[in-house]
Backbone as CSV, one residue per row, in Angstrom:
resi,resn,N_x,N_y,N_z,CA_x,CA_y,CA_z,C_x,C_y,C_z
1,UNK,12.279,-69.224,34.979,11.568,-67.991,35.194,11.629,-67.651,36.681
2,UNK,11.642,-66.550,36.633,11.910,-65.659,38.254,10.866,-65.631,38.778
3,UNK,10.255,-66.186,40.029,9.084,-65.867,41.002,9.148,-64.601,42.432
4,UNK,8.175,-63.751,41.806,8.472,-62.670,42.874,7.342,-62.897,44.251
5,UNK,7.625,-61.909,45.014,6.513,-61.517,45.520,6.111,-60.025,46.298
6,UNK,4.966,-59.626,46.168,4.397,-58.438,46.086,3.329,-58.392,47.668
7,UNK,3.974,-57.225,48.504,2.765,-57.094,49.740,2.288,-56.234,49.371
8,UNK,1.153,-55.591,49.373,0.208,-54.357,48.997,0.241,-54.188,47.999
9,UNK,0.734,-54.767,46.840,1.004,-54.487,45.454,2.191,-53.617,45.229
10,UNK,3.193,-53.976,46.091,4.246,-53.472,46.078,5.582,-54.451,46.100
11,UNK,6.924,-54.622,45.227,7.404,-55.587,44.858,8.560,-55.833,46.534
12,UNK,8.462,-57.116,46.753,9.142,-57.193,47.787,10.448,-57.921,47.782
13,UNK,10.433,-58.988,46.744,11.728,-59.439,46.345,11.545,-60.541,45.417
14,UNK,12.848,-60.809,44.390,12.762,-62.604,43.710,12.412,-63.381,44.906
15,UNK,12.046,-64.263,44.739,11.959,-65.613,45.939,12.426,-66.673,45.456
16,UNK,12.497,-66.797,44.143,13.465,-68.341,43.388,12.413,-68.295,41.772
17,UNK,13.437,-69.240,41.743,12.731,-70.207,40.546,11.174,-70.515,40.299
18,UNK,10.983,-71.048,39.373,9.608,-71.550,39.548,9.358,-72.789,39.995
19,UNK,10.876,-73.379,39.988,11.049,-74.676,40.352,11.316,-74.627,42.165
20,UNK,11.928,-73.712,42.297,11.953,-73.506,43.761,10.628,-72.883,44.547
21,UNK,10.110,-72.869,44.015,8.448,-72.166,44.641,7.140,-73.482,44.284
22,UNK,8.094,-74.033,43.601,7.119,-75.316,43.179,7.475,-76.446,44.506
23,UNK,8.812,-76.172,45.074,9.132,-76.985,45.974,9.033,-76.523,47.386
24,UNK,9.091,-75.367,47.354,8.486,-74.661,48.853,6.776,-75.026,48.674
25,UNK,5.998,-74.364,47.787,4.955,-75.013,48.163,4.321,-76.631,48.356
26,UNK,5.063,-77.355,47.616,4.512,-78.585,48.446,5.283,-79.137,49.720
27,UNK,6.364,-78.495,49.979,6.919,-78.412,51.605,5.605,-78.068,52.548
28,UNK,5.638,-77.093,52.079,4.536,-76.460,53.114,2.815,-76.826,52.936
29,UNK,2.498,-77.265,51.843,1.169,-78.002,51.741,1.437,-79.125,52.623
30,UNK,2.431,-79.971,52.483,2.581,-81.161,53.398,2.830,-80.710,54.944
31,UNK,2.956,-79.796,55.133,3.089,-79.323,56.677,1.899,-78.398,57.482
32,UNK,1.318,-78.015,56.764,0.344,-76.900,56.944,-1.295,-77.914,57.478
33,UNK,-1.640,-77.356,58.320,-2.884,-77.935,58.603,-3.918,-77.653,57.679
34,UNK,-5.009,-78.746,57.627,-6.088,-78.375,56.777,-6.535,-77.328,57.206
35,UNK,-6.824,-76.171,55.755,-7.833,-75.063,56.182,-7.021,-73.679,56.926
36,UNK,-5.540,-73.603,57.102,-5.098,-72.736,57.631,-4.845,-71.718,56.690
37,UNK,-4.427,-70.400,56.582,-3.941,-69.833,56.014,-2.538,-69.987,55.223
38,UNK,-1.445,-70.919,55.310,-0.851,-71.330,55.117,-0.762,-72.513,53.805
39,UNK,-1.893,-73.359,54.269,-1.955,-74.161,53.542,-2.874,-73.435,52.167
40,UNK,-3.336,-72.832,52.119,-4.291,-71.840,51.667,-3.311,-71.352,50.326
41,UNK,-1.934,-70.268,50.858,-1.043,-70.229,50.379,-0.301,-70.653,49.932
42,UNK,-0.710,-72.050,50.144,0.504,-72.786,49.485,-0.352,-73.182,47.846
43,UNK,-1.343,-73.374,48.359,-2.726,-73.767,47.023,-2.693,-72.821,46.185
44,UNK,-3.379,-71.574,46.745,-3.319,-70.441,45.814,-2.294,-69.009,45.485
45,UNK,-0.957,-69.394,46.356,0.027,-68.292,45.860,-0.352,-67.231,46.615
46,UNK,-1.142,-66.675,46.749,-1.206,-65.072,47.738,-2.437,-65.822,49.373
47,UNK,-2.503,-64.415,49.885,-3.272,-64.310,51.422,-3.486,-62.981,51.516
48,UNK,-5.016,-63.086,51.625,-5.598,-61.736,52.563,-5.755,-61.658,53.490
49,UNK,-5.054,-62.821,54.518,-4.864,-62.908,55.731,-3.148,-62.752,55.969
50,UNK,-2.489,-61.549,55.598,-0.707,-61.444,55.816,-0.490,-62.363,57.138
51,UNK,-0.991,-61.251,58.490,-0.532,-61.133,59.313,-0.700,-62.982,60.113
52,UNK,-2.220,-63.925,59.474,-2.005,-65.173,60.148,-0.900,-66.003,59.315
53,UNK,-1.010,-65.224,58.047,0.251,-65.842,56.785,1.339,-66.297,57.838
54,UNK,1.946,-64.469,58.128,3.200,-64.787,58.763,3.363,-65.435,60.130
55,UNK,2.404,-65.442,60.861,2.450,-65.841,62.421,2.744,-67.428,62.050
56,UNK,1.948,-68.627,61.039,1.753,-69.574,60.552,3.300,-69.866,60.389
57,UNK,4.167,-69.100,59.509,5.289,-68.804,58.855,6.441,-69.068,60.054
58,UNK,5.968,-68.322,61.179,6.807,-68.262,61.625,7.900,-69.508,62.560
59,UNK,6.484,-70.420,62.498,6.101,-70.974,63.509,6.733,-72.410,63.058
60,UNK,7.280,-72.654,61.736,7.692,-73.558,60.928,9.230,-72.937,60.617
61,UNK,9.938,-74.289,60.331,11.437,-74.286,59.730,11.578,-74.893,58.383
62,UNK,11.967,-74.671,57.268,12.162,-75.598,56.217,13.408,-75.765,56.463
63,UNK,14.184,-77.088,55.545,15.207,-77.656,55.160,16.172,-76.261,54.665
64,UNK,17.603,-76.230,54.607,18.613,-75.247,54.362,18.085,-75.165,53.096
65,UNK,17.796,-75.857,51.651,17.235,-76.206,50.713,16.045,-74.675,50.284
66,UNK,15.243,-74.609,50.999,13.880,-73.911,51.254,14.141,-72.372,51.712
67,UNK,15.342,-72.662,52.637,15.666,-71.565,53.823,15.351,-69.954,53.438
68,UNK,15.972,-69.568,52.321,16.002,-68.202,51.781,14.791,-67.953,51.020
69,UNK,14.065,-68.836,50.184,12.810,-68.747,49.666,11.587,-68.479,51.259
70,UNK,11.213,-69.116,52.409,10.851,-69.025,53.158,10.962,-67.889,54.202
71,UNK,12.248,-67.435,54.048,12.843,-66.106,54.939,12.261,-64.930,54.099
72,UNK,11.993,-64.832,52.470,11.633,-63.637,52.095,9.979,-63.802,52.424
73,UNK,9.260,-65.006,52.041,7.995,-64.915,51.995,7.504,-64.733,53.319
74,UNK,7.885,-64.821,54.421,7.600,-64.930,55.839,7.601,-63.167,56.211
75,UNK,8.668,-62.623,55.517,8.985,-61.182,56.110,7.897,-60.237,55.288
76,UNK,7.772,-60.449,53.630,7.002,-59.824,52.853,5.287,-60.270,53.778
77,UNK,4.584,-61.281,54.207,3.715,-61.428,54.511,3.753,-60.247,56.207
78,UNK,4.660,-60.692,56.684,4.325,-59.656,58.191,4.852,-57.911,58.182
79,UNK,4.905,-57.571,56.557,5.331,-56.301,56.152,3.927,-55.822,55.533
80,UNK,2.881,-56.530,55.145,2.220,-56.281,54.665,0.687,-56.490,54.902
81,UNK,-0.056,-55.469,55.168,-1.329,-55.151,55.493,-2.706,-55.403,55.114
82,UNK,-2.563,-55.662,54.024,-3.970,-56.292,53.744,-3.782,-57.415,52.449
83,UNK,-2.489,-57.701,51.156,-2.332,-58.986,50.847,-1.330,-59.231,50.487
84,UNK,-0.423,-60.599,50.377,0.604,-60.792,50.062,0.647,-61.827,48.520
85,UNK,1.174,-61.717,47.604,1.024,-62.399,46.558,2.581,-62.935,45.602
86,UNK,2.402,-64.457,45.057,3.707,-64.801,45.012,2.979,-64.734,42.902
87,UNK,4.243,-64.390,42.325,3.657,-64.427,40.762,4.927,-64.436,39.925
88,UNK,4.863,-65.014,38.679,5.822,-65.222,38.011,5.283,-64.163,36.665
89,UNK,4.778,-63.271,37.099,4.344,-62.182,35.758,3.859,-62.326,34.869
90,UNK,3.355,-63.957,35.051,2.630,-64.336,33.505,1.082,-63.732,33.890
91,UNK,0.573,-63.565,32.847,-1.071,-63.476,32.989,-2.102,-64.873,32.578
92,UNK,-1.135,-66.114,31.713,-1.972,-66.973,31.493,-2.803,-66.870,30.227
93,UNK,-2.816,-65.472,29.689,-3.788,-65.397,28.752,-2.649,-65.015,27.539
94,UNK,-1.609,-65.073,27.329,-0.546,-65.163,26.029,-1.293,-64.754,24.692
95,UNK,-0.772,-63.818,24.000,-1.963,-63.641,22.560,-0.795,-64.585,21.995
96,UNK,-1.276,-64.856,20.457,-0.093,-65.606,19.475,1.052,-64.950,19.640
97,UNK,1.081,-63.584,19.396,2.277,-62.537,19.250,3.506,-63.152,19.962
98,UNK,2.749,-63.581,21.620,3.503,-63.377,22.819,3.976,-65.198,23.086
99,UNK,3.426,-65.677,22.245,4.067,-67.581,22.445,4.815,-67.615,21.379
């Protein structure tokens, strides 16, 4: 499944896999200080803090591995004004119909 992400509620690009967003975020949980915005993001997928999102973002390198997943989420967070959010379009709540 395709993981996007959305600044203002506006679509900003694929970012990978779910498997590749599963591996950027614990890159960056393991790098991120307790309590930053960053690490924050890495926990819960979006920030209503973009702009410390991206400064945080910037300020870090991942592995070639990471590289292009990290380059979109870094640019969508300092493009965007009040939140940035990473989602794979599910809602979680599936009726029978839809499993």
């Amino acid at each position: 499944m395709t993981v996007s992400i959305f600044a203002d509620e506006e679509y900003v690009a694929d970012v990978g896999t779910n498997s590749g967003w599963f591996a950027y975020t614990e890159w960056l949980a393991g790098i991120a200080p307790d309590g930053s915005e960053s690490a924050s993001f890495a926990e819960e997928g979006w920030s209503e803090e973009p702009a410390a999102l991206a400064e945080e973002l910037q300020s870090v390198t991942p592995d070639e591995m990471l590289a292009d997943i990290h380059a979109k989420i870094t640019a969508a967070a300092a493009q965007a004004a009040d939140v940035v959010v990473v989602t794979d379009s599910t809602s979680g709540d599936a009726t029978e119909s839809e499993t």
